[in-house]
C-alpha positions, 0 to 999 in steps of 0.5 A: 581517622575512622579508618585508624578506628576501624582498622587495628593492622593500621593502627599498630603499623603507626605504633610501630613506626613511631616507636622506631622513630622514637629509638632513632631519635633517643639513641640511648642517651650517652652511646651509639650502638652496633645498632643505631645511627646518628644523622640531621639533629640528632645528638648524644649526651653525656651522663651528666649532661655536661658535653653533647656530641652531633651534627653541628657548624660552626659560626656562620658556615654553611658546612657541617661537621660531627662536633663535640660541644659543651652542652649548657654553654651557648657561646663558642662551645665546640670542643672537638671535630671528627671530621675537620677537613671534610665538612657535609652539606646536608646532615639529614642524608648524612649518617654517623653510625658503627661500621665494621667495628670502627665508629664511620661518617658517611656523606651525603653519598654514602661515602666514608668520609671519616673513620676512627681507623682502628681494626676492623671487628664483626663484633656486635657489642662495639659502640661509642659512649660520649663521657661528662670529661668530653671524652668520646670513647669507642669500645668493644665487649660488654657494659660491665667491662668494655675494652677501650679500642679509640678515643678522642682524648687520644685525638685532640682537635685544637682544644685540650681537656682537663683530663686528655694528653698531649704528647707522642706514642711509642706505638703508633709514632705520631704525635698528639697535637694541638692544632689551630682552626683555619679561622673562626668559622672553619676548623679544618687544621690551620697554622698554628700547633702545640705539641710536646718536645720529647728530647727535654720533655717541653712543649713547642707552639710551631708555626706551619708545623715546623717553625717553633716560636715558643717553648715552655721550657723543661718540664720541674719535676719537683716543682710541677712547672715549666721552667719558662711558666713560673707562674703556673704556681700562683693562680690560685684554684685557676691553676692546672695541676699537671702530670707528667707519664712516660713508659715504654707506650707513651710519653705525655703530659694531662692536666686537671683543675679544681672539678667547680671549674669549666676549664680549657686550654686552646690552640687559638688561630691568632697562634696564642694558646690561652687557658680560659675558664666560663663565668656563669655569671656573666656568661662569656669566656675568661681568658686567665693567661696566654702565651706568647704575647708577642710575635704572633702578629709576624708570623702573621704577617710571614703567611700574608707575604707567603699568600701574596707571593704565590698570588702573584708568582705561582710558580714560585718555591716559598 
């Protein structure tokens, strides 16, 4: 302590160094710039301190995964994962960071695991920004009129936000889908899958991506319901109230609910998709509806058989 006294090179190396330390750890808040990184328990946090974006794992696992949670919920809060199939161990070595214009997660080698794949840039103004919708937006040009380049909305996990699509870009060809966890405790893809059928604008719930099992049924653009939802219009403020877009880009639906309500829609990994809101008061997930209510449990019991066959018969072609 009397060196530190006594010496003011050291002390205002030490000053230095916390301040970096400091920077590191705040990262600004809701964004990660050309300049910053985000690794061990580090996180950023929406504006309004609804949604919290870092390293996290879900349940009991032992790997980690970049996750997007609800930041004031404690139960069963992950609303998206970058990188579903390809977990961390140690997220102190591992690093989420601005590459080449693209918002990249290295392992613990230093390897790139997971990327946001848009067109590489050397521009220095591009940075991700965690927005109180849950949407994770990469973007490029300056603060007062950024140009979006990615996000997460565009990219869903197996829960869809008030606010995001589920649908098929024209531009790219690929579907924005649903698609289950593998089980409560890995959210690599699973199963099950919600995505929008273009020929009567519906929605299918596939099994293994290719099996359909339910629909919703076409789309009343005059009544704002799916013809095999009828009861989308009778829950009162629980209701979602979708809007359907289609141009020359993209066609999707989004939906929206009443802005006191902690809404979502989940891609479940039982093959249900359940729409639930939080009750502050008891704090647990409501479950308000859900479909279908039958005929998960064969399907179910159609991948036990498959597994069990190619247990015992691995050379077969099921």
């Amino acid at each position: 302590m009397d060196i530190m006294k006594n010496n003011p090179i050291a002390m205002l190396a030490v000053l230095f160094l916390s301040l970096l330390f400091m920077i590191h750890i705040c990262l600004g808040a809701d964004t990660i710039s050309a300049n910053q990184s985000l690794s061990g328990d580090q996180t950023i946090v929406s504006a309004g301190g609804i949604f919290e974006l870092g390293f996290n794992k879900p349940g009991n696992s032992s790997k980690y995964y970049i996750c997007m949670w609800y930041k004031q919920i404690p139960v069963d809060n992950i609303v998206w994962v970058a990188n579903r199939e390809k977990p961390v161990s140690d997220r102190f070595s591992s690093e989420l960071r601005i590459s080449n214009g693209n918002l990249v997660l290295f392992n613990e080698s230093k390897i790139p695991i997971w990327s946001t794949n848009v067109s590489s840039t050397t521009s220095t103004s591009v940075s991700a920004v965690l927005r109180d919708d849950g949407n994770l937006v990469l973007t490029d040009g300056p603060a007062t009129s950024p140009r979006p380049l990615w996000e997460s909305f565009d990219n869903p996990a197996h829960i869809w936000l008030p606010g995001s699509k589920i649908g098929y870009d024209n531009r790219t060809k690929r579907n924005q889908r649903l698609i289950s966890w593998t089980n409560s405790e890995d959210p690599a893809p699973g199963l099950f899958s919600l995505e929008l059928e273009t020929s009567d604008n519906s929605y299918r719930i596939r099994w293994n991506m290719s099996k359909s099992y339910w629909t919703s049924g076409s789309w009343n653009k005059n009544l704002k319901i799916f013809d095999r939802v009828p009861e989308m219009g009778t829950r009162g403020n629980f209701v979602p109230d979708f809007t359907f877009v289609t141009d020359v880009n993209e066609t999707y639906f989004t939906y929206s609910v009443d802005n006191t309500i902690i809404s979502r829609t989940v891609m479940d990994v039982s093959g249900q998709l359940k729409q639930q809101s939080w009750l502050g008061s008891t704090k647990e997930w409501n479950l308000f509806w859900t479909q279908p209510q039958r005929h998960v449990k064969c399907m179910l019991f159609v991948e036990h058989m498959v597994a069990a066959m190619r247990s015992h018969c691995p050379f077969a072609i099921v």
